[in-house]
C-alpha positions in Angstrom: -54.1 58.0 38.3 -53.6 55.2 40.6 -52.6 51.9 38.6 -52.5 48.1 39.7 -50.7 45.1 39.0 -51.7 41.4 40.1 -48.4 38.9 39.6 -49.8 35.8 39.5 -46.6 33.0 40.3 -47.7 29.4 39.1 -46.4 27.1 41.7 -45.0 29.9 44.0 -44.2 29.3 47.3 -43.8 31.9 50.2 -40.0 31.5 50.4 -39.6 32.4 47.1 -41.7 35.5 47.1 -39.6 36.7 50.6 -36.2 35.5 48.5 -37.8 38.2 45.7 -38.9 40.8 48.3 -35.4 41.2 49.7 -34.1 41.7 46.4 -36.3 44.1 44.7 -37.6 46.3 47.5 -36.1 48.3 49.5 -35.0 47.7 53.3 -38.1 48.6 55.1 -40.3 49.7 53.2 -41.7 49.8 49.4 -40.4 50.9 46.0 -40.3 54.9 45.6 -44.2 54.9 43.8 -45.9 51.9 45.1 -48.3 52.8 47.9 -50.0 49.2 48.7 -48.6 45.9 48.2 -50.4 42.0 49.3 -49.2 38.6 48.6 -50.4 35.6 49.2 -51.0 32.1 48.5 -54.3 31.2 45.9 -54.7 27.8 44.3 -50.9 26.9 44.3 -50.0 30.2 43.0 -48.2 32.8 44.7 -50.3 36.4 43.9 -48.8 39.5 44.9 -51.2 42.6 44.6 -49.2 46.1 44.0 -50.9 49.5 43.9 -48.6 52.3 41.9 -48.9 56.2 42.3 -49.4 55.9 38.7 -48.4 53.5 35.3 -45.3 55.2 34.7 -44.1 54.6 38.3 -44.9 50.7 37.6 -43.3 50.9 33.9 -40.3 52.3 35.4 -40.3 49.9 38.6 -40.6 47.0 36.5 -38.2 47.8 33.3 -35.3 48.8 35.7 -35.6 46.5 39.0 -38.5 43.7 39.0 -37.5 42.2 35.4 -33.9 42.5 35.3 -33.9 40.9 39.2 -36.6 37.7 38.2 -34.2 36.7 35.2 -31.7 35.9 37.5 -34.0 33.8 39.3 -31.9 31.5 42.0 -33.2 31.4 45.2 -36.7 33.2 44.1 -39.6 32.1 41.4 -38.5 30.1 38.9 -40.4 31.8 36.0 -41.3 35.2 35.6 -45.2 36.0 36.7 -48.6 36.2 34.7 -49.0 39.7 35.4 -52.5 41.6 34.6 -52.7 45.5 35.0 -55.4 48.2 35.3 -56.3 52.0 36.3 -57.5 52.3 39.5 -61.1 52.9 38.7 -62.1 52.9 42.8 -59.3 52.9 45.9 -60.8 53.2 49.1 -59.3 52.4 52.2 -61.9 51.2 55.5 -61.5 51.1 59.3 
């Protein structure tokens, strides 16, 4: 089952979210699991939006890459994200 993370950066600015990209995904493309991914600025918070294959692709994504990177934070967000997670209930994609 799909599964969905919403990283919510307090004070976030787009230079620091690209600084984060380039360390935690891959050149080109996304992390082996994650299908859709949207950031942007809301409020004077950075959100990033990440859809996973499912919560163990996500677990795994975060314990060994996403975590570990943010601690060492120069350069990108200065505090780890308020993150809120759910199953997909509903994915659909238009056009």
């Amino acid at each position: 089952m799909a599964y969905a993370i919403v990283n919510r950066f307090r004070g976030g600015s787009k230079d620091q979210y690209e600084a984060a990209v380039a360390r935690v995904h891959p050149p080109g493309g996304l992390p082996e699991g994650q299908t859709i991914h949207a950031a942007g600025e809301a409020g004077g918070e950075w959100v990033v939006l990440a859809v996973w294959d499912s919560k163990a692709d996500w677990e795994r994504f975060r314990d060994e890459t996403l975590l570990p990177t943010l601690r060492d934070t120069e350069g990108t967000f200065e505090a780890p994200p308020e993150m809120t997670e759910f199953e997909v209930h509903n994915l659909q994609f238009g056009r």
